[in-house]
C-alpha positions in Angstrom: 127.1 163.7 92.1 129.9 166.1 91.8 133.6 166.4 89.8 135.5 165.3 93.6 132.7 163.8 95.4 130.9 160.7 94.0 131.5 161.5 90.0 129.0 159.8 87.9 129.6 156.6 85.8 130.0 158.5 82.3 133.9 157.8 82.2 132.9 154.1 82.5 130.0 154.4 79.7 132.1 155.7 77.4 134.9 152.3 77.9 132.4 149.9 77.5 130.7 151.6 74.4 133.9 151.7 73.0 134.9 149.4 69.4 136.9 147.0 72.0 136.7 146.7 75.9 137.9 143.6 77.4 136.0 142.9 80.7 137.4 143.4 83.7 135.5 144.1 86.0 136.7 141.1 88.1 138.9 143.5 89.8 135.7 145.1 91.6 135.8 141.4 93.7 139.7 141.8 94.8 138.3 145.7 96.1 135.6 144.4 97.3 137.8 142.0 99.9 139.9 144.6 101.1 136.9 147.4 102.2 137.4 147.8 105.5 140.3 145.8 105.9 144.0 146.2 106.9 144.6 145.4 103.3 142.2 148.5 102.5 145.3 150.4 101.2 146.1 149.6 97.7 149.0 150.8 95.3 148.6 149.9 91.6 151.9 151.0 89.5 151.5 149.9 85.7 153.5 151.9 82.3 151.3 154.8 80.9 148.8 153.7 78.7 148.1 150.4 80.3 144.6 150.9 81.4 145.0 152.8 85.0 142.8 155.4 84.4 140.1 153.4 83.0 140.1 150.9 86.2 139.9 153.6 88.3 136.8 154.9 86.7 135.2 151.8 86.9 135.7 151.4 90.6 134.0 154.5 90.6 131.2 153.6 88.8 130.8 150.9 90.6 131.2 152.5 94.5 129.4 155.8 94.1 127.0 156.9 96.1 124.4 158.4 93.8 125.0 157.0 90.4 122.9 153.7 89.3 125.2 151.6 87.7 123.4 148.1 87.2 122.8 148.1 83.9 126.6 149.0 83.9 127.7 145.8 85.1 125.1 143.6 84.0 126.5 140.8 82.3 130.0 141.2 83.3 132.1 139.2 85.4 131.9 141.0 88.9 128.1 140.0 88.6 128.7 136.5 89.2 130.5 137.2 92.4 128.9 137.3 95.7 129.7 140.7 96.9 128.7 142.1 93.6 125.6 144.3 95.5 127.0 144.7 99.0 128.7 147.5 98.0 127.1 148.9 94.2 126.7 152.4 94.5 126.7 152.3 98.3 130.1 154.1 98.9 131.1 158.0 99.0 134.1 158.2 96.9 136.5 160.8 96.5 137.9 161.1 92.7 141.8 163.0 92.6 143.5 163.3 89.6 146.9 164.6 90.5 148.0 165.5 86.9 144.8 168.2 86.7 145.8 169.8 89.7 149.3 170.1 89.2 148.2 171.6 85.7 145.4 173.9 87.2 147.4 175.2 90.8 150.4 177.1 88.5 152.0 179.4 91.3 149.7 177.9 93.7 150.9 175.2 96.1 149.0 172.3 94.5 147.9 170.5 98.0 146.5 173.7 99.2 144.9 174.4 95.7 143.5 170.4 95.7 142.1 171.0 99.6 140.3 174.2 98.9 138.6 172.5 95.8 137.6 169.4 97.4 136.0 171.1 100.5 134.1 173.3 98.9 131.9 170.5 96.9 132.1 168.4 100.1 130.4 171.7 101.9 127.5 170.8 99.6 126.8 167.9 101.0 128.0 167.8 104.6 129.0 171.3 105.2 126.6 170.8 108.3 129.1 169.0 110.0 132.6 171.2 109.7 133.3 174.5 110.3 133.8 177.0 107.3 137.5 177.9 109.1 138.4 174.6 108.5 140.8 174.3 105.5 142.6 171.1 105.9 140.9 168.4 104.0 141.9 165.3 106.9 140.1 167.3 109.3 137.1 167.8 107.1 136.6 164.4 107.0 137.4 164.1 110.3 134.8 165.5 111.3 132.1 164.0 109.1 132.8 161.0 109.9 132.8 161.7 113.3 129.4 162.8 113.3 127.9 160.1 110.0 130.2 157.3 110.7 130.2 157.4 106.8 133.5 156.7 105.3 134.7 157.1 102.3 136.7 155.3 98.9 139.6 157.8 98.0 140.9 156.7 94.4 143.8 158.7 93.0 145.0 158.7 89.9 148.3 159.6 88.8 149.5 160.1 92.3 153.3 160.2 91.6 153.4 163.2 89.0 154.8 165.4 91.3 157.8 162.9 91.5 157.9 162.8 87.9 157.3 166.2 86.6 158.8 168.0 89.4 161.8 165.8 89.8 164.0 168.5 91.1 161.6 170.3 93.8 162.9 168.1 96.7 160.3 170.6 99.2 157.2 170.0 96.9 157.6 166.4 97.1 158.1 165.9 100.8 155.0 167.6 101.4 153.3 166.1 99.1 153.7 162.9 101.1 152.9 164.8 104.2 149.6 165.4 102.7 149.0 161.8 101.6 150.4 160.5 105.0 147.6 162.7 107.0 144.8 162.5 104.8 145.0 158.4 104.2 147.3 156.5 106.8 145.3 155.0 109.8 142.0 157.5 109.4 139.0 155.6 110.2 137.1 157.5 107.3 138.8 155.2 105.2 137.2 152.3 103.6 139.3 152.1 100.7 142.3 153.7 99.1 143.0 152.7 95.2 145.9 155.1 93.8 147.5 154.6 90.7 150.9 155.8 89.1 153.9 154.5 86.4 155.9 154.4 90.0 155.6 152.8 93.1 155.2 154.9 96.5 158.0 156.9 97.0 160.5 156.1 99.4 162.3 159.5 101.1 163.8 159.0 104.6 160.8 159.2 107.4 158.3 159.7 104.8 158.2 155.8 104.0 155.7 156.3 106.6 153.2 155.6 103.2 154.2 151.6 104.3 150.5 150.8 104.7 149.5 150.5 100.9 150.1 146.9 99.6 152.2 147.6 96.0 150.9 145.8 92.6 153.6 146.7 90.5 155.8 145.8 87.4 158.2 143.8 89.5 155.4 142.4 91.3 151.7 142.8 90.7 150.7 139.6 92.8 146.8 138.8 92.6 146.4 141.8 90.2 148.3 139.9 87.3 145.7 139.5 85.0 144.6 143.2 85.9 147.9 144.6 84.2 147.2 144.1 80.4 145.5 141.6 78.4 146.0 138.2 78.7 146.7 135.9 76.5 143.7 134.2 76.4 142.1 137.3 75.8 143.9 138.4 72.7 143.1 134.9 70.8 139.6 135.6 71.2 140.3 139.5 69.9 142.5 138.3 67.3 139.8 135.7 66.0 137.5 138.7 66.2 139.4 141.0 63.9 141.1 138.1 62.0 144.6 139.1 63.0 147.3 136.5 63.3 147.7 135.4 66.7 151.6 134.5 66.6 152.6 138.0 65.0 150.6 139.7 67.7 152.8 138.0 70.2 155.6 139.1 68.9 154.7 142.6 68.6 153.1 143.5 72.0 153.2 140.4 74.6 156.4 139.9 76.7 155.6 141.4 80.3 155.7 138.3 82.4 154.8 137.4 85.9 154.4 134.6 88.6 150.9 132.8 87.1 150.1 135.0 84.1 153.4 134.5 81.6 151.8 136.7 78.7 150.7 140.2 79.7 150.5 142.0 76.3 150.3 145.8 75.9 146.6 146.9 75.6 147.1 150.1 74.2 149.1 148.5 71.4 146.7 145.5 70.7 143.2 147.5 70.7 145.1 149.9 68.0 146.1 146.9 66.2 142.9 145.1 66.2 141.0 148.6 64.9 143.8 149.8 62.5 144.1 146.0 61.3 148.0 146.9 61.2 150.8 146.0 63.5 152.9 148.8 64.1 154.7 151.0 67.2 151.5 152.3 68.7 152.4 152.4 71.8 156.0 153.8 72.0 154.5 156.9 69.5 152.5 158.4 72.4 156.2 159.3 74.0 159.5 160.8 71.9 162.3 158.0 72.4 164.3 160.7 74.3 162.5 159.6 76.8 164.2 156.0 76.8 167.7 157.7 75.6 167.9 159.8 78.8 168.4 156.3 80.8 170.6 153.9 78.7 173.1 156.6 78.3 173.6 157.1 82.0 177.4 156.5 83.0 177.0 153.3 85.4 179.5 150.7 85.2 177.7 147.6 83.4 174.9 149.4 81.9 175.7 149.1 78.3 176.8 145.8 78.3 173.6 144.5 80.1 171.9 146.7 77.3 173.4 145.2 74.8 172.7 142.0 76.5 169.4 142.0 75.9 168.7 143.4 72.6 170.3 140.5 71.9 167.9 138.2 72.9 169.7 137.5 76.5 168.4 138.2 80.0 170.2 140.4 83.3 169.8 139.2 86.4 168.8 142.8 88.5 168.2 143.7 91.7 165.0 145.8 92.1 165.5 146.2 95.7 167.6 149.6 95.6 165.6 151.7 93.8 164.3 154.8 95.2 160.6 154.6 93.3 161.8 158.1 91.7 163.5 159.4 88.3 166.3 161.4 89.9 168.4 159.0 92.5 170.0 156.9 90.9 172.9 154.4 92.3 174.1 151.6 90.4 172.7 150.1 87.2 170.3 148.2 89.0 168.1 151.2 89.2 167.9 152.6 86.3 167.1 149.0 85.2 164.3 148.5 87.5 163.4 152.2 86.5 162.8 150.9 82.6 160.8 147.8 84.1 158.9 150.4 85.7 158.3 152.2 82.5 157.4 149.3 80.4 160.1 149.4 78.0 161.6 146.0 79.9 159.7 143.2 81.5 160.7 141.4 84.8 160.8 137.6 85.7 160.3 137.8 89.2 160.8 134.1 89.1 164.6 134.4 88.2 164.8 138.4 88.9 165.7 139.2 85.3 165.5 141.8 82.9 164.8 141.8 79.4 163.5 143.5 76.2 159.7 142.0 76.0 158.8 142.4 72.1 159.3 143.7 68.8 157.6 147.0 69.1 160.4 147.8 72.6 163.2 146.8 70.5 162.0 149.4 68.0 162.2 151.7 70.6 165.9 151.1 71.7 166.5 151.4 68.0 165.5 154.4 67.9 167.2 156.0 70.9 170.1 154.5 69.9 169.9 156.4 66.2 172.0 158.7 67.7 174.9 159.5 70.3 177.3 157.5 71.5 175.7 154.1 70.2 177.1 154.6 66.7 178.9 151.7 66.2 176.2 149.1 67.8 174.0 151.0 64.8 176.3 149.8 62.1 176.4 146.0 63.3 172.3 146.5 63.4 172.4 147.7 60.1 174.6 144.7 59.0 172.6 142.5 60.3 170.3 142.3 57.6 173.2 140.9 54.8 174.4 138.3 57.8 171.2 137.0 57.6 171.2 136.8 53.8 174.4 134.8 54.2 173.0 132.3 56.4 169.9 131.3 54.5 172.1 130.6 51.3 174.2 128.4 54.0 177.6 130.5 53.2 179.3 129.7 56.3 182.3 131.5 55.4 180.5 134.7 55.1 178.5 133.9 58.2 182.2 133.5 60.1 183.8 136.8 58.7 180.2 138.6 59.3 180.6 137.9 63.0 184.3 139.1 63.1 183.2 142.4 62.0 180.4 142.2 64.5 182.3 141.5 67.6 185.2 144.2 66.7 182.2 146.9 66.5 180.7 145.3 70.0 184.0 144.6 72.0 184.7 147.1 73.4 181.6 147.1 75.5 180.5 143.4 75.6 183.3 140.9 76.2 182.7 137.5 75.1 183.4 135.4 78.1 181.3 132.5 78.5 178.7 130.8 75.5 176.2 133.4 77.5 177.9 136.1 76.1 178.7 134.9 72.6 174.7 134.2 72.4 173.8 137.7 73.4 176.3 138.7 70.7 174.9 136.4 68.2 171.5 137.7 68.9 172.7 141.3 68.7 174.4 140.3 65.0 171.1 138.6 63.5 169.2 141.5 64.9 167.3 142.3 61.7 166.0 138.6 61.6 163.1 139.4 63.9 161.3 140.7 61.4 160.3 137.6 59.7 161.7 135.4 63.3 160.7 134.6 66.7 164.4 135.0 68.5 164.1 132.6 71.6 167.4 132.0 73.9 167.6 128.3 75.7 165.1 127.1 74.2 163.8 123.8 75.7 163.9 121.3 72.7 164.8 117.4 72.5 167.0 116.6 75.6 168.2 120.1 76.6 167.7 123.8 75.6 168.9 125.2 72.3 171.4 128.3 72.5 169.5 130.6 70.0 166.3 129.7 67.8 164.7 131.2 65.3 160.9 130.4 64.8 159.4 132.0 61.3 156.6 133.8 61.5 153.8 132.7 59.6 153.6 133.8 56.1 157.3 134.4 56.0 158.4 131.3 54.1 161.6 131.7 55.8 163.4 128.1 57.0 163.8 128.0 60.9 167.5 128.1 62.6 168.8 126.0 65.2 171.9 127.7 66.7 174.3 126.5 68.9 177.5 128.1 70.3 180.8 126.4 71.5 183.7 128.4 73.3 186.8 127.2 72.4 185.5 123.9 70.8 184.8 122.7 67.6 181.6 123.4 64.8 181.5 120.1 64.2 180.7 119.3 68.3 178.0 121.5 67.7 176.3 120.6 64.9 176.0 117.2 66.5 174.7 118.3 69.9 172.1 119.8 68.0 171.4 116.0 66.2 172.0 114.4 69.2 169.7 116.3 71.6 167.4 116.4 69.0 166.7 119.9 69.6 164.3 120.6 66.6 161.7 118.8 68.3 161.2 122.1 69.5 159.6 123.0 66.2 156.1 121.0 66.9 154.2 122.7 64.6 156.6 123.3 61.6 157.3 121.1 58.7 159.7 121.8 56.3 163.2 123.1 56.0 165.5 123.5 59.0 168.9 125.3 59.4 171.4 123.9 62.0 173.9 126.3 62.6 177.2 125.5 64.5 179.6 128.6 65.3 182.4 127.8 67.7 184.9 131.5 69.1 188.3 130.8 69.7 189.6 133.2 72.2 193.4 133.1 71.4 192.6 132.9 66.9 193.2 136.0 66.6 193.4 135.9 62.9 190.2 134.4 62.6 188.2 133.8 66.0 184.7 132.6 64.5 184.1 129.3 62.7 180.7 128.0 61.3 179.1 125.1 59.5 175.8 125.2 58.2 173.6 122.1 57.2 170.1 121.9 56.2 167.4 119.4 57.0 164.2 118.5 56.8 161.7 118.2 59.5 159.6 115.6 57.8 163.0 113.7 57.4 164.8 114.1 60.6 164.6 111.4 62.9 163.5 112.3 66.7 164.2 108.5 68.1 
């Protein structure tokens, strides 16, 4: 067992033996169908900190050649699967992690300094079967595979750092993916290729010759879905564990959604939370928020409104088609979007192809990059949020009304109210403080249509819920009885007790006074759903 060549199973050990580790190990199965295949090529693109590093030293525990892992997986789910011993411990695998030799080569060129490393412990093994003048690592496994027939699993972690860290070092990169190209595409040493990054492979010109890796990413991460973070089911049993509340959690650190799996929640955040018994930002403190700040104050035409959009509660329809799987070329909005989706601080409905802030610990983030600059004036209607929702608890309408004036002149000009979309993502953006003690839910499905805004209290808050619903040029009174009529606070199932309907109606051409709203409180116990 060496560092390059077949690396014991001690990363894996020390996982499992940790306070919390969440099985799985089913991913070993999905590996296990694509040895030797055409699908043998495998890209994994997840946000830092959500568990790539960890996966990959599993698969290595579980392929190398050398270690004796049983008692590793005994017990755990790729156990029960049929191909569980086919291939334990059977494999030569070849462990890269890009970041330590970008860190280690300095002046070096860090292919050259990653070839001359990796040879020299293969030589240990099989320097019987290449040259000592050989220096390209392709051709050294060329050759021992020509004469073993042995091939090997190649996992790679960070693979993309040289896109990210040397952003502006256009020669580095292309021959970084020259190297990749030559040591992975159509060599029949390959069993298996598993590489892992925040980005998906690079496309640059005639080097998106890297086309044979299938990509599991934010925007997509296909059968790998459950793979990504925890899932839901797997932080109610956690949460029962540490006797955290199950709802609050969701708010916190679930949000990244896909095609089968609609609650992916941070892992990182949620392991922190379980141990520390505290929700807080956990994961958004491993990074400064300059980090965020550097991409939502990029001059593309849309941008802010869409941003704005969202941490209001509303959703942006993106294209994620454009983007160049980099941090430096950027064309429209669209990818720096997709870029932030990339990144984990928004998740992606592949379903509808939107956008959107995921959870209360993101929003905290934009906050925070927003602290400062240019987003001065979106801080003050933040800030004021807090006393609007005062105002709408003691139902004083009046105050509600002026408080949204004062709102929309700090927001207009950047987001124009134009349709009842808009006004909601406003609204949202003006009772931003609420989701403290709220669950802030757009269209929600209720009664015999979708509410505009909800707010669902979160337990322990002793706060009323809020029904809102938005009108463009109608009336208050239409929509306080759409809300009746509809019956939307059947969408409160589980809540008894006092409900606020809220009706606010924007007339375009009032100048003098644009916003209108009535305010009525019910009961839930006492409102009729027939």
């Amino acid at each position: 067992m060496g560092i390059y060549l077949n690396p014991d199973n001690e990363g894996f050990w020390e996982a499992v033996r940790s306070e919390i580790y969440v099985d799985k190990t089913g991913l070993i199965a999905h590996t296990n169908k694509c040895v030797g295949t055409q699908q043998k090529y495998i890209c994994v693109s997840r946000p830092r900190r959500f568990g790539k590093s960890m996966a990959l030293k599993m698969l290595a525990a579980y392929y190398s050649r050398g270690c004796d892992s049983a008692d590793l997986f005994r017990g755990r789910q790729i156990e029960r699967e049929q191909t569980f011993l086919q291939y334990l411990n059977q494999l030569d695998v070849i462990y890269l992690n890009m970041q330590q030799f970008l860190i280690r080569a300095r002046k070096q060129e860090v292919t050259e300094y990653l070839e001359w490393n990796v040879i020299e412990e293969l030589r240990e093994t099989y320097g019987e079967f290449f040259s000592e003048k050989i220096t390209v690592l392709a051709e050294v496994l060329e050759k021992i595979y020509v004469k073993t027939k042995k091939k090997f699993v190649i996992l790679i972690d960070e693979w993309d750092c040289v896109m990210r860290e040397r952003q502006e070092s256009e020669t580095m990169q292309k021959q970084y993916l020259d190297f990749l190209r030559d040591l992975l595409k159509d060599q029949p040493y390959v069993a298996l290729a598993y590489v892992t990054g925040i980005l998906p492979v690079k496309k640059y010109g005639q080097h998106s010759a890297l086309n044979m890796f299938w990509e599991y990413s934010m925007t997509d991460q296909k059968t790998l879905e459950q793979y990504t973070g925890f899932t839901e089911a797997e932080v109610k049993v956690l949460c029962d564990q540490y006797d955290m509340d199950f709802n609050e959690m969701g708010s916190w650190y679930d949000g990244y959604c896909f095609t089968e799996f609609r609650h992916i929640y941070n892992p990182r955040s949620v392991v922190e939370a379980m141990v520390c018994h505290r929700l807080s930002n956990y994961w958004t403190s491993t990074e400064t928020y300059d980090a965020l700040k550097i991409y939502i104050d990029m001059d593309f035409d849309g941008l802010r409104p869409d941003i704005l959009l969202m941490l209001g509660g509303g959703r942006v329809r993106i294209n994620t088609r454009s983007f160049q799987n980099d941090m430096r070329n950027f064309h429209t909005k669209d990818d720096v979007l997709t870029l932030l989706v990339h990144l984990g601080y928004l998740g992606y409905d592949s379903k509808t192809q939107e956008a959107f802030i995921p959870n209360r610990e993101i929003i905290g983030e934009f906050e925070n990059a927003m602290s400062v600059g240019e987003w001065s004036r979106i801080m003050q209607v933040l800030k004021a949020s807090e006393e609007l929702l005062e105002d709408t608890l003691r139902g004083d309408a009046d105050s509600v009304a002026a408080g949204l004036g004062k709102a929309h002149m700090e927001v207009a000009s950047i987001l124009t109210y134009n349709d009842e979309n808009a006004l909601g993502s406003a609204i949202g953006l003006a009772y931003y403080s609420a989701r403290k003690d709220y669950k802030l839910i757009r269209e929600l499905p209720a009664g015999k249509g979708f509410a505009d805004v909800a707010f669902l209290p979160l337990p322990h808050t002793n706060k009323p819920a809020i029904v809102v619903e938005l009108k463009y040029d109608r009336s208050v009174s239409a929509a306080i009885q759409q809300i009746k009529d509809r019956q939307y606070m059947q969408a409160f199932e589980n809540y008894t007790g006092e409900i606020l309907l809220v009706g606010i109606n924007y007339e375009k051409d009032n100048r003098k006074k644009p916003h209108h709203c009535i305010i009525e409180k019910v009961r839930k116990d006492s409102c009729s759903f027939h």
